[in-house]
N, C-alpha and C positions, 0 to 999 in steps of 0.2 A: 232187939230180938236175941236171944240164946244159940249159941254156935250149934247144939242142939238141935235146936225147932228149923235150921234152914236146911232146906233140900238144893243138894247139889249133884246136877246132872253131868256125867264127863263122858266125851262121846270121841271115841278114839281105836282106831284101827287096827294099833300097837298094845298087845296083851299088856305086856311088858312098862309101857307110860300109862298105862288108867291103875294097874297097879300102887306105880309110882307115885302118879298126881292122888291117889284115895289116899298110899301112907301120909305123906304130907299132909294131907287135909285132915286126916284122923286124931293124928301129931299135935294138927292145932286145935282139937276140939270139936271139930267138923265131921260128928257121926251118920249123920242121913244125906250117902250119899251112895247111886244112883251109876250106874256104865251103861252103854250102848257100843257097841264093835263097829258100827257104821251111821251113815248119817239117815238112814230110813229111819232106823229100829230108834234113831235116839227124835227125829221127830215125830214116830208114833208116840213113844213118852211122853213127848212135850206134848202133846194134843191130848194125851190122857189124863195126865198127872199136874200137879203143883209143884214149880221150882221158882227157887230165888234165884239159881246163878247156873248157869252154863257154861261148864268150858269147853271147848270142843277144836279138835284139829281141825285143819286148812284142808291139806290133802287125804282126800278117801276114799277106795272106792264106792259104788253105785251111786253118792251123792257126798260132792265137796261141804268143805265146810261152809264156803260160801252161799251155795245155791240153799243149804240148811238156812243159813242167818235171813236170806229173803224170803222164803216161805214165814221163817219163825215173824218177822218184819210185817209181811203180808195180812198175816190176823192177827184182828183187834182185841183178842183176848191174850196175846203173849208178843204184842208189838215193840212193850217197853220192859220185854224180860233180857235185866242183864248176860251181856253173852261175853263170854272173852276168848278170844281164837289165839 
């Protein structure tokens, strides 16, 4: 698949790192890509949209990254969506 065609979701608290982590990712070729400022907004995303790779912080408020990864875990339609924290 083409750095292009992947959708990449980054869900982070810090203006400042989803910034960061899209130049990076842009750098490499990685245009469709996708923020959330918290862990709701970025699993309403995920329940709406198509993604290959999720990065997403630990700590955040209204919802951790972890309790995010067990919801995302929970359904069978984004059980086995790469997530990296």
């Amino acid at each position: 698949m083409k750095r292009e065609n992947i959708h990449i979701l980054i869900i982070d608290d810090m203006d400042d790192m989803r910034m960061l982590l899209r130049s990076f990712l842009m750098d490499d070729g990685f245009t469709n890509v996708t923020e959330a400022s918290d862990g709701k907004k970025g699993l309403s995303l995920i329940q709406n949209s198509v993604f290959h790779l999720v990065i997403c912080d630990w700590n955040m408020p209204e919802m951790t990254g972890i309790e995010l990864l067990e919801q995302v875990r929970s359904e069978e339609r984004t059980e086995a969506l790469p997530f990296l924290m």
